[in-house]
N, C-alpha and C positions, 0 to 999 in steps of 0.2 A: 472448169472441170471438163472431161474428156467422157464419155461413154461409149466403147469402142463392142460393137457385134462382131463375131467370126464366125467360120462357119468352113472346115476344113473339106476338099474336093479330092476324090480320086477315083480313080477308073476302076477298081475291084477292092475287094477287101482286104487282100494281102498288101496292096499299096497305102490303102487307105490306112490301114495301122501300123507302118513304117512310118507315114508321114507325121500320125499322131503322137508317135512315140519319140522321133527326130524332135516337136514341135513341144510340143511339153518340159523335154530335157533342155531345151533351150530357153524356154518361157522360164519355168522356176531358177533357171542363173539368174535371170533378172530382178535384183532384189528393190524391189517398190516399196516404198514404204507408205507411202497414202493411199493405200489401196483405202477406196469405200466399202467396193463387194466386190467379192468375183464370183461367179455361178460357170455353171462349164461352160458356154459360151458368148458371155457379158461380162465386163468391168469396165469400173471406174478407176482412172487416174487423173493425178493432178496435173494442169497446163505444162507444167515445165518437163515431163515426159515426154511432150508430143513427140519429138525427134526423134528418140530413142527409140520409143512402141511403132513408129512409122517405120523405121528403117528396120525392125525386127520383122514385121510382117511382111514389106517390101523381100524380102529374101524368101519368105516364100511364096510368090508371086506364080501363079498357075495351081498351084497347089489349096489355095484360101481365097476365101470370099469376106471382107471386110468393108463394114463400116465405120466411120466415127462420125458422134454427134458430138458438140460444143452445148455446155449446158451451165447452168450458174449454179445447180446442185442436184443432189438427189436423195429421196426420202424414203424413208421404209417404212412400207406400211406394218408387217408382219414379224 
């Protein structure tokens, strides 16, 4: 399982909510279906994503700040 942080960048506001808005309409085409959770800027997907969630973010490159962690699960406490 995959745990991927983001954390979108821009130089004013008006940019910054083009970007958000550009990145979201292209995030929800992406139809995932193992999602565990997603929160505004955390989720989980399953391994066999990785290429796919990589090369989505990779395009917007300068614009976002991402992690991923590698994990064997994840649990909700709440």
């Amino acid at each position: 399982m995959l745990v991927y942080l983001y954390d979108l960048k821009a130089k004013n506001k008006r940019e910054y909510y083009r970007i958000k808005r550009t990145f979201y309409y292209h995030f929800n085409k992406i139809k995932l279906k193992d999602f565990s959770f997603k929160t505004k800027s955390v989720f989980a997907a399953e391994n066999k994503y990785e290429k796919l969630l990589d090369s989505f973010f990779s395009s917007f490159k300068g614009n976002i700040e991402v992690y991923k962690i590698r994990t064997d699960g994840v649990e909700q406490i709440y």
